[in-house]
C-alpha positions as CSV (number, residue, x, y, z in Angstrom):
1,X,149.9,10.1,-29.9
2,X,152.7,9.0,-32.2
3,X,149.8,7.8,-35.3
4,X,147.9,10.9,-35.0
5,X,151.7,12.9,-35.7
6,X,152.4,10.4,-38.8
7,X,148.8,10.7,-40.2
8,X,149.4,14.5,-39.8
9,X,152.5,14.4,-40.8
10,X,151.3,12.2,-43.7
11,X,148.4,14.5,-45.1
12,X,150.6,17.5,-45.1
13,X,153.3,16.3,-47.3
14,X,150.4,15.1,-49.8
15,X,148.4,18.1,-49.7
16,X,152.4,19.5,-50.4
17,X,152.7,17.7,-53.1
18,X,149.2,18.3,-54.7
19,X,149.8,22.2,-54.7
20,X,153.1,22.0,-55.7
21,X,151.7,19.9,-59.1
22,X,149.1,22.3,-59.3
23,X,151.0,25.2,-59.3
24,X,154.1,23.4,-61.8
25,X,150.9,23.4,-64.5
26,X,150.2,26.2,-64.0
27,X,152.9,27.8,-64.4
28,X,153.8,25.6,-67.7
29,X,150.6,26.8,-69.0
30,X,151.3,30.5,-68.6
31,X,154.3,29.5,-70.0
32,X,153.2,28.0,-73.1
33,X,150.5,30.5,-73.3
34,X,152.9,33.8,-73.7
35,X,155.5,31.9,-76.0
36,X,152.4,31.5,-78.4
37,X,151.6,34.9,-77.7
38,X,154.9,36.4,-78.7
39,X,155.1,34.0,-81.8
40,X,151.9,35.5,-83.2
41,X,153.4,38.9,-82.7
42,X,156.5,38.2,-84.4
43,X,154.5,36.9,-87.3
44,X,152.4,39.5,-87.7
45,X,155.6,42.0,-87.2
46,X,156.9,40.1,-90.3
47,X,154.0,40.5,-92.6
48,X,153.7,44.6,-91.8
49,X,157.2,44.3,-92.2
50,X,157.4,42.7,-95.9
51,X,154.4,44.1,-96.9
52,X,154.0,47.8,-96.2
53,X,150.8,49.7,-96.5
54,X,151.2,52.5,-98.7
55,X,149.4,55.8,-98.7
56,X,147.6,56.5,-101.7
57,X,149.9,54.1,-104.4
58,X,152.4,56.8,-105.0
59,X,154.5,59.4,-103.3
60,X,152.2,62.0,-104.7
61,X,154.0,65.8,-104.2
62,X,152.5,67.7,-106.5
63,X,148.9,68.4,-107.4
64,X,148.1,67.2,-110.7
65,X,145.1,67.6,-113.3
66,X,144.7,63.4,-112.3
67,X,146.7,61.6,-110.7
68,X,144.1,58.8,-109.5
69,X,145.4,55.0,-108.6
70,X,145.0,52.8,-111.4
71,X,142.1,50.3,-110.5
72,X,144.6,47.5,-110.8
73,X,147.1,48.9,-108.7
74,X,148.5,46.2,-106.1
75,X,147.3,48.4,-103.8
76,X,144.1,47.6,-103.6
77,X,144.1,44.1,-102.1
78,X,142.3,41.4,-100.1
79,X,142.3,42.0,-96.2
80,X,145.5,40.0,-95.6
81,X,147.5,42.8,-97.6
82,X,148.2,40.4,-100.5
83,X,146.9,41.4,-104.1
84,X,143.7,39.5,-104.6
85,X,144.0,38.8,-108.3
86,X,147.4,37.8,-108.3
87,X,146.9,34.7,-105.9
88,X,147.0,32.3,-109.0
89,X,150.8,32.4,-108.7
90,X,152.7,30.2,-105.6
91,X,154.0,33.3,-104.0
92,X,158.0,33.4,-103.3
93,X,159.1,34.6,-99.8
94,X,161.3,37.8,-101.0
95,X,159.5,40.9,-101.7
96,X,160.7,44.0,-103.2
97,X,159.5,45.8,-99.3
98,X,159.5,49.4,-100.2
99,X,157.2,48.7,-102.9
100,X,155.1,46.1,-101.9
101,X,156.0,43.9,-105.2
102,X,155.3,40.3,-105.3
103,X,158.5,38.3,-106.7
104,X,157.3,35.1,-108.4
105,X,159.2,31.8,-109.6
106,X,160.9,31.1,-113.0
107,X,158.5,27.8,-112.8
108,X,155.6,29.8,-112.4
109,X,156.2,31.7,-115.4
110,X,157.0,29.3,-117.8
111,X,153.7,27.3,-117.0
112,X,151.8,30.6,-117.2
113,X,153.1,31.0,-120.5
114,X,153.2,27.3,-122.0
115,X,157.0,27.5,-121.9
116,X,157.4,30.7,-123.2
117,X,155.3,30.2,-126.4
118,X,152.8,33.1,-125.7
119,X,154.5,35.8,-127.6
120,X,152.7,38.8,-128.1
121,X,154.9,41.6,-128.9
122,X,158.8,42.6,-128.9
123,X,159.7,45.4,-127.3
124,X,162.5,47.6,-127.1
125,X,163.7,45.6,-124.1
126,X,162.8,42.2,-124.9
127,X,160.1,39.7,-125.8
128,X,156.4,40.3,-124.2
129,X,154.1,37.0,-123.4
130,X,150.5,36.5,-122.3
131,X,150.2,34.9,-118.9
132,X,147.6,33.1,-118.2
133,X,147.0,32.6,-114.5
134,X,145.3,29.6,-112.4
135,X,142.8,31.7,-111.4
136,X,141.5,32.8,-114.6
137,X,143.7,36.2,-114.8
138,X,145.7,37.1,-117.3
139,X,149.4,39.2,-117.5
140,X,151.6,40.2,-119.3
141,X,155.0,39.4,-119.0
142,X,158.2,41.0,-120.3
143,X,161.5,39.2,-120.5
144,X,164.0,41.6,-120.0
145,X,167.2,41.0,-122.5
146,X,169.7,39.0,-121.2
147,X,172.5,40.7,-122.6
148,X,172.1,43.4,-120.5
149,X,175.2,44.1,-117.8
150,X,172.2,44.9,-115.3
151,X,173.3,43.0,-111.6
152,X,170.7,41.9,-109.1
153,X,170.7,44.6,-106.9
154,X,170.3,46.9,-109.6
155,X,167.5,45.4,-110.7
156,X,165.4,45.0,-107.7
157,X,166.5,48.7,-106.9
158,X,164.7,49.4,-110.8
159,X,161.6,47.0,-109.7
160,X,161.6,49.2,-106.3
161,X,161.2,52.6,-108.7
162,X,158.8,50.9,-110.6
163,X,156.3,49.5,-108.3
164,X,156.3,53.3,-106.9
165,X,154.6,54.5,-110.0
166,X,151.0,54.1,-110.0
167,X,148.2,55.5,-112.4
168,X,145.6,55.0,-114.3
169,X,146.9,56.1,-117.4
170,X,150.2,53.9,-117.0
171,X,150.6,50.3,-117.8
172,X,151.1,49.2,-114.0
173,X,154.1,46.8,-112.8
174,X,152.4,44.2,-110.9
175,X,155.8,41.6,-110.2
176,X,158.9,40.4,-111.0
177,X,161.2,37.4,-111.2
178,X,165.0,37.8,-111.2
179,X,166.0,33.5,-111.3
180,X,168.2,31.8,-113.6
181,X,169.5,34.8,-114.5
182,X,166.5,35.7,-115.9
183,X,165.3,39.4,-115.7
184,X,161.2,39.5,-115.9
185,X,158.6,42.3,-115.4
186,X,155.1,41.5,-114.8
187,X,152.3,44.0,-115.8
188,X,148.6,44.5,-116.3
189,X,147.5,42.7,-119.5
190,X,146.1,45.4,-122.0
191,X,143.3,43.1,-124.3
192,X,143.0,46.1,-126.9
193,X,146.6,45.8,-128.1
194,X,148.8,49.0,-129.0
195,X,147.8,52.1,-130.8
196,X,149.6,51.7,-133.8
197,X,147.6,48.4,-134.6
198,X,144.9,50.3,-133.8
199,X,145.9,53.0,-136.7
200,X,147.6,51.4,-139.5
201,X,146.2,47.6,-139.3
202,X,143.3,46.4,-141.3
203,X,141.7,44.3,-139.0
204,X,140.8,47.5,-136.7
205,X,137.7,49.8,-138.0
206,X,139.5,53.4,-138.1
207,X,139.3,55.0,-134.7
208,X,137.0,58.0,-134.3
209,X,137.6,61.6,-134.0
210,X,136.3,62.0,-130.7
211,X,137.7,58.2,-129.5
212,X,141.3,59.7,-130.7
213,X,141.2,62.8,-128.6
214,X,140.4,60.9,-125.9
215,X,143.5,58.7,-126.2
216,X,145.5,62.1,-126.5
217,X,144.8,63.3,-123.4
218,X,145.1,60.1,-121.7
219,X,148.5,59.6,-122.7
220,X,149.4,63.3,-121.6
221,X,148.1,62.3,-118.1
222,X,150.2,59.5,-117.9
223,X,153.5,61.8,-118.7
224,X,151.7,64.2,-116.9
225,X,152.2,62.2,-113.8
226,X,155.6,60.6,-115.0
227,X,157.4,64.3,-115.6
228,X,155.6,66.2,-112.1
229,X,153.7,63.5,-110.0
230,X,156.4,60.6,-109.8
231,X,159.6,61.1,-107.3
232,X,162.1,61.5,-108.5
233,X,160.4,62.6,-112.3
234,X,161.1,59.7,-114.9
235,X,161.7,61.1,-118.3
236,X,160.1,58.5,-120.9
237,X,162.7,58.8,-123.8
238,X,161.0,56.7,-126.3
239,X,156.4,58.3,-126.6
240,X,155.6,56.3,-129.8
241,X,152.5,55.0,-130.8
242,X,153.2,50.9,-130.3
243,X,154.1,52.3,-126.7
244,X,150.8,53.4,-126.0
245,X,148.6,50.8,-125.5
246,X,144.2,50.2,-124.8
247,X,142.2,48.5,-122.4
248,X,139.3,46.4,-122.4
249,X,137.7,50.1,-122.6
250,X,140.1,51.7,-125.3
251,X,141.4,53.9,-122.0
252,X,145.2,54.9,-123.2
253,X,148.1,53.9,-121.0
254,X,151.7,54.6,-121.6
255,X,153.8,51.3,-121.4
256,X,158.0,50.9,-121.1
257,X,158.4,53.8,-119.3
258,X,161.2,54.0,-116.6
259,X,163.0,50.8,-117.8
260,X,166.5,52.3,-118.7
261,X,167.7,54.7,-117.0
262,X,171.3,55.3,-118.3
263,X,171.2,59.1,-118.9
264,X,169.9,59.5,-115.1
265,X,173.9,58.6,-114.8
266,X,175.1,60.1,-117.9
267,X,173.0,62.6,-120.0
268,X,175.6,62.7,-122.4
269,X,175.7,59.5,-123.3
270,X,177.6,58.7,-127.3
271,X,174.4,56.4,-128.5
272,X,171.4,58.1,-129.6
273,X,168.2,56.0,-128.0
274,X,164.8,56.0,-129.1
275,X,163.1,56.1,-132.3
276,X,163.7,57.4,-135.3
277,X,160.5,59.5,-136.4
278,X,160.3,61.0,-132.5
279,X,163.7,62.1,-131.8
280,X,163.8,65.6,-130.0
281,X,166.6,67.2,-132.9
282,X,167.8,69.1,-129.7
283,X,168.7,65.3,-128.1
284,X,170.2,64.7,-131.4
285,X,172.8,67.7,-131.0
286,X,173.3,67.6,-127.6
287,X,172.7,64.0,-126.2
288,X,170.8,65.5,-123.3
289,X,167.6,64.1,-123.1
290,X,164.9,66.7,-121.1
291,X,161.1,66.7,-120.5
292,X,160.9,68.9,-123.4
293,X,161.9,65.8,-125.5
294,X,159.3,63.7,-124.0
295,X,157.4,66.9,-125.5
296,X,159.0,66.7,-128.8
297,X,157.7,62.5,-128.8
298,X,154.1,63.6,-127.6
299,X,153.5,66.3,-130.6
300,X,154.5,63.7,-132.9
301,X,152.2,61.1,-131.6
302,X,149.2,63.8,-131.8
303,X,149.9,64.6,-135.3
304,X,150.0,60.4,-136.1
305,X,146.1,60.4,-134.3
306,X,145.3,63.2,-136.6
307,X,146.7,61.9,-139.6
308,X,147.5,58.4,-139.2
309,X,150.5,58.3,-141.1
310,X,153.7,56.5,-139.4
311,X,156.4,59.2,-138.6
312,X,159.2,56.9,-140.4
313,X,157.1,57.3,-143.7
314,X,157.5,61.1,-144.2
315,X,155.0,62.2,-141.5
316,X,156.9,65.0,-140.1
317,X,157.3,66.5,-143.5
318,X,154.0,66.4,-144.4
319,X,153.0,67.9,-141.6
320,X,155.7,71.1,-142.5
321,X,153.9,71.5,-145.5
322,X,150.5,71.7,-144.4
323,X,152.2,74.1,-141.4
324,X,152.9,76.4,-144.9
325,X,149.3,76.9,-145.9
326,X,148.0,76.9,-141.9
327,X,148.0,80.0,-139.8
328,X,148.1,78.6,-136.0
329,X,144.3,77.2,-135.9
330,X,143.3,77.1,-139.5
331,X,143.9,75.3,-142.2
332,X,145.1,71.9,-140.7
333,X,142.6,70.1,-142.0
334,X,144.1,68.8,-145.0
335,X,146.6,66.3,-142.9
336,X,143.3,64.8,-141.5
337,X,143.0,60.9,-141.9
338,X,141.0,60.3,-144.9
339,X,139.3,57.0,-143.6
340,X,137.3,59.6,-141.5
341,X,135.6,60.7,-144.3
342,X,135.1,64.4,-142.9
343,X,133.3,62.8,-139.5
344,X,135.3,64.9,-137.1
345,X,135.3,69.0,-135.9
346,X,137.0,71.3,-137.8
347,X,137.9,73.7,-134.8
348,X,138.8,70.6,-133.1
349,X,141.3,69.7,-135.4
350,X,143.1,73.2,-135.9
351,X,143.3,73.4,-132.1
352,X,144.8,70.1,-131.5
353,X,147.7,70.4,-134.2
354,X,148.2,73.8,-133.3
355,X,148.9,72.3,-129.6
356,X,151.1,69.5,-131.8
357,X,152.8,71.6,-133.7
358,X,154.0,73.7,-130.5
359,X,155.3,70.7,-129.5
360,X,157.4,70.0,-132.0
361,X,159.3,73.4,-132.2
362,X,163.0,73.0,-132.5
363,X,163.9,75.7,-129.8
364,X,162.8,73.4,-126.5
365,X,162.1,76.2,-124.3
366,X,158.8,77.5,-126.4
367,X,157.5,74.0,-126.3
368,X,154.7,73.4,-123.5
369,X,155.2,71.3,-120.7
370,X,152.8,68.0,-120.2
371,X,150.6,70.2,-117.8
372,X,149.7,73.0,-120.0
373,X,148.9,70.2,-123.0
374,X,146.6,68.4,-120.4
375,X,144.7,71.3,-119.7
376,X,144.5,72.2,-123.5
377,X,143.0,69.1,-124.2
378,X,140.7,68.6,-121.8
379,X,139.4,72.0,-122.5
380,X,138.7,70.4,-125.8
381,X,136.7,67.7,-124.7
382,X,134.7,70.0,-121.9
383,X,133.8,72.2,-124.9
384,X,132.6,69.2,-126.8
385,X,130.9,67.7,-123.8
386,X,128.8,71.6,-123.6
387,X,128.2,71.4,-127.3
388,X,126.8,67.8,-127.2
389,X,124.7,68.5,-124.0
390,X,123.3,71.8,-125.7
391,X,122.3,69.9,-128.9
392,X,120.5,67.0,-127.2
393,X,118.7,69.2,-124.7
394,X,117.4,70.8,-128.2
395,X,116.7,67.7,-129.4
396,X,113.3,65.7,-129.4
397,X,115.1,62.3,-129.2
398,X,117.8,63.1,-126.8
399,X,119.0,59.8,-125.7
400,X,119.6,58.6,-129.5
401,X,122.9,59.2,-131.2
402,X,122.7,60.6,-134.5
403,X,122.8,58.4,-137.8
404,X,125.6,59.7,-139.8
405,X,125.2,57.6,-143.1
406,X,122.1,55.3,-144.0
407,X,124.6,53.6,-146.2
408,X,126.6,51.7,-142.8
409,X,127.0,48.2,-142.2
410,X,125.3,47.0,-139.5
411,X,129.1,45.8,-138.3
412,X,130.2,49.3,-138.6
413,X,126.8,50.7,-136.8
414,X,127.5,48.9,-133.9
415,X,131.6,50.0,-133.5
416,X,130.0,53.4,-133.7
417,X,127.1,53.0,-131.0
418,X,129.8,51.1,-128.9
419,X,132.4,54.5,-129.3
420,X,129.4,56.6,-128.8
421,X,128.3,55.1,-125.5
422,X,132.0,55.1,-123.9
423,X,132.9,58.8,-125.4
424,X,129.8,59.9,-123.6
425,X,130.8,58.3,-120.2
426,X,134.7,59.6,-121.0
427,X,133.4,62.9,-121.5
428,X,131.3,62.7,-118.0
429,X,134.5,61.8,-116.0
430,X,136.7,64.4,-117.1
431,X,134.2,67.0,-116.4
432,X,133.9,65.6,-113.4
433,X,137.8,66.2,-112.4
């Protein structure tokens, strides 16, 4: 009696002990299970957290003649929210959150650009270098000047404007470095150069009438969207033509726009900034700087396309004395760019510098605002776009652009069929809007 008690007695306490390690595992497993659980969560709250998802690029308020996302916008990005062509760089932990812009190391950007020997161009606010990524990409990248009394948090809090301000007719921030007290924005790489190489250098064939036009009213989008589309509105202070720079497709985007801000804190400030040639004479007298000078900059810009003749070399008084002989929309034609050799519309050209020399009236308030010159102008190219359609639905050979000299090189030929083939698609998409 007393060995069947022990053997009971002896089976129990191991069938015990079995459950009791069956259930510790289990219980460890659940365990380990949720702690992985809640670690994935965490890391996931993280990413949304440093990279935010944006709604449309840009705080967009107001609706705008165009205001469509630049293609290269760091908005559009890989599934994993991180900007797909900008990989080549080792990415740093901090980002600039409310924008969504990458920060990338000093070491990164010195072998991108071979130790800062890349130079490409000197701004207003420092040197400009070609980046070369690891991925085959290319950037552009502006050293801000290091003599400026600019602290960190002021500059990420300018990075932070920045990266809000996305369009297709604006040279895009796409990063930033701030290390070794080092101040660099990174933007999208324009291969054509600036539009004042395009206009006064010899190793560019003239630009066409039509090609021209189209780079006007780009550039008005762009301002456009920087005086009623961005928030809060950035005021550009210094529209010149080596600020305007072309793409692989000769689109126009303005450049150096929102990177000094000083009269956002005092609009009376005792140095006159910008460029001489483009000065509003009402910022002159005053030191306030308004849209209406950004105006001012813009009119003189479109009378450079229509002439090509540099505003510090007497432009603006060669354009008072053809404004003698002209009434309004006639007689402009005598400021025209002679390397044109009469290939452009007359009507054309008497409505564009009348729009031009609107803008450059001395009283501010009877200049027109960037909206009303958008609309002008692409008025000017949707009446050229229902010429051209009218004349090749008349013609037997539709399809074929017309010859305007037998005498061209074959070199020059092909510029023209090249400008003939994008003004044609240019003039398609803005009807289109």
């Amino acid at each position: 009696m007393e060995g069947g008690v022990s053997f009971g007695l002896i089976v129990g306490i191991s069938l015990g002990l079995v459950i009791g390690v069956v259930l510790a595992i289990s219980a460890l497993c659940c365990f380990t299970y949720h702690s992985k659980r809640s670690q994935i969560a965490n890391s996931a709250s993280r990413r949304t957290a440093t990279l935010p998802i944006r709604d449309n690029g840009a705080d967009s308020c107001t609706i705008m003649s165009d205001s469509t996302l630049a293609p290269d916008s760091p908005v559009k990005s890989s599934t994993n929210g991180r900007s797909l062509w900008l990989d080549g760089f080792t990415k740093k932990s901090n980002v600039v959150s409310a924008s969504g812009i990458l920060e990338y190391s000093y070491r990164d950007l010195q072998k991108a650009t071979c130790n800062f020997t890349t130079l490409i161009g000197q701004g207003a606010f420092g040197p400009v270098y070609k980046a070369q990524m690891s991925t085959g990409e290319t950037v552009a990248v502006k050293v801000l000047a290091t003599d400026s009394k600019q602290g960190e948090k002021e500059f990420q809090t300018e990075v932070m404007l920045l990266g809000r301000l996305h369009h297709r007719n604006l040279v895009n921030l796409v990063g930033y470095c701030a290390e070794k007290g080092q101040h660099m924005l990174i933007y999208v790489y324009m291969s054509k150069g600036s539009l004042a190489s395009h206009l006064y250098s010899d190793k560019h064939e003239p630009l066409s009438w039509d090609l021209r036009i189209y780079i006007a009213l780009d550039v008005a989008r762009g301002l456009e969207y920087l005086h009623d589309g961005a928030v809060p509105p950035v005021i550009h202070r210094d529209i010149k033509s080596s600020n305007i720079l072309l793409d692989q497709s000769m689109r126009a985007r303005v450049a150096d726009f929102g990177l000094s801000r000083e009269e956002m804190v005092n609009k009376h400030a005792a140095n006159v900034r910008g460029t001489f040639g483009y000065l509003d004479p009402e910022y002159i007298s005053t030191r306030t700087f308004t849209k209406k000078s950004d105006v001012y900059g813009f009119g003189v810009l479109l009378f450079e396309l229509i002439a090509a003749r540099n505003p510090q070399q007497g432009l603006m008084e060669y354009v008072e004395l053809a404004a003698m002989n002209a009434e309004e929309k006639v007689g402009w034609e005598e400021i025209v760019d002679s390397r044109l050799d009469g290939r452009f519309d007359l009507q054309e050209v008497n409505e564009v510098a009348a729009l031009a020399y609107k803008c450059i009236s001395r009283a501010p308030r009877k200049r027109p605002n960037m909206r009303d010159v958008v609309q002008v102008l692409a008025r000017v190219v949707k009446v050229r776009h229902s010429r051209k359609r009218q004349k090749m639905s008349s013609s037997p050979y539709p399809c074929l652009p017309t010859v305007e000299s037998s005498g061209e090189q074959t070199g020059n030929r092909s510029v023209r069929s090249e400008n003939y083939r994008r003004e044609n698609s240019m003039e398609s998409s803005i009807v289109e809007d």
